[in-house]
N, C-alpha and C positions, 0 to 999 in steps of 0.2 A: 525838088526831087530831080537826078538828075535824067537824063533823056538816054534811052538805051533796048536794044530788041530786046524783045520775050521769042521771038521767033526760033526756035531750034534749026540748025545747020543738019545736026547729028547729034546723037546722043548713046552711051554705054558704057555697060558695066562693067570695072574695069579688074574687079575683084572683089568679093566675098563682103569687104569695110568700103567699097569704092563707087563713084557712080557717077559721071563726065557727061558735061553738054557743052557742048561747041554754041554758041552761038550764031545768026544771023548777020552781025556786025561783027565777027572773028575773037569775040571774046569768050572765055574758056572759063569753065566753073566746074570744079570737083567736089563734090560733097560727102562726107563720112557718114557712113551708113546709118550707127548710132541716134548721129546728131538728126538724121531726117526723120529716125524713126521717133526722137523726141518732140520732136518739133511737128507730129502730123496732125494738121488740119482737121480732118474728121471730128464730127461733134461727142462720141464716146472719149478721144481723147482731152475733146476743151472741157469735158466737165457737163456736156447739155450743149444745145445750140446758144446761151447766150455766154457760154466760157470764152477764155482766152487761151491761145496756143500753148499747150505746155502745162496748164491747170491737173489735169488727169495724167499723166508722166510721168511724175516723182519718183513710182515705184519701177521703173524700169532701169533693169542693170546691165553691163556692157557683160560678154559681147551679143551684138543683134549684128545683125547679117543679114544683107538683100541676097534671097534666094533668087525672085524671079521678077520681070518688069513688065507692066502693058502700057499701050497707050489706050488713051483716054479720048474719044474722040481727034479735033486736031487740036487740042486745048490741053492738053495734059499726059500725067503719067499717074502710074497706080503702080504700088512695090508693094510684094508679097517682102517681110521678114522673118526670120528666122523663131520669132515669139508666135509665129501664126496671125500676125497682124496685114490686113488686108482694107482695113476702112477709108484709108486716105486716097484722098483723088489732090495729088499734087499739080497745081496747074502753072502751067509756062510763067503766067506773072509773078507768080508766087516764089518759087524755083530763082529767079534772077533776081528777084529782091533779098534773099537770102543769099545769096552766094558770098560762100562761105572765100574767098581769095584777098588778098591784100588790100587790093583798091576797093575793095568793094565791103569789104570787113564790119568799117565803123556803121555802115548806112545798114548793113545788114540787122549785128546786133541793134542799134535801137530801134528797126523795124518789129523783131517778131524776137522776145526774149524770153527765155526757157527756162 
């Protein structure tokens, strides 16, 4: 696995489909609204606490839209979307394991597949 911050620089929305973190080490991750919203963690969407990311999902149709963002202590973020979904506590390791960008693409998909 390769060696890389989870530490946030900064972070924001950059539009309605859009949602940017800068990294600690100057690396940049944009991720599509949709896709975060499929891929969220919370146990209503795995299916129960012993599912998989993405189990409970299927029925979700584009478009989904980040209304609104918090953070989560200093460990994460929580996005309201546009379906009223509000369960997921995205957290910093999580977030840069998935980053959805070129170099980081392949590691991503076989980490967490939807």
């Amino acid at each position: 696995m390769p060696v890389f911050s989870t530490d946030p620089k900064g972070f924001k929305k950059i539009d309605e489909n859009s949602f940017n973190i800068i990294w600690k080490d100057n690396h940049q991750s944009t991720y599509n609204s949709f896709r975060l919203r499929v891929i969220c963690p919370c146990a209503e969407c795995r299916g129960g606490h012993g599912g998989k990311i993405g189990d409970n999902t299927k029925h979700i149709n584009e478009p989904i839209n980040i209304l609104d963002y918090d953070t989560v202590g200093r460990y994460a973020l929580n996005f309201t979307f546009s379906d009223n979904h509000t369960g997921g506590i995205y957290s910093f390791d999580y977030l840069r394991n998935i980053c959805p960008c070129e170099n980081c693409k392949e590691d991503a998909e076989n980490n967490y597949k939807a």
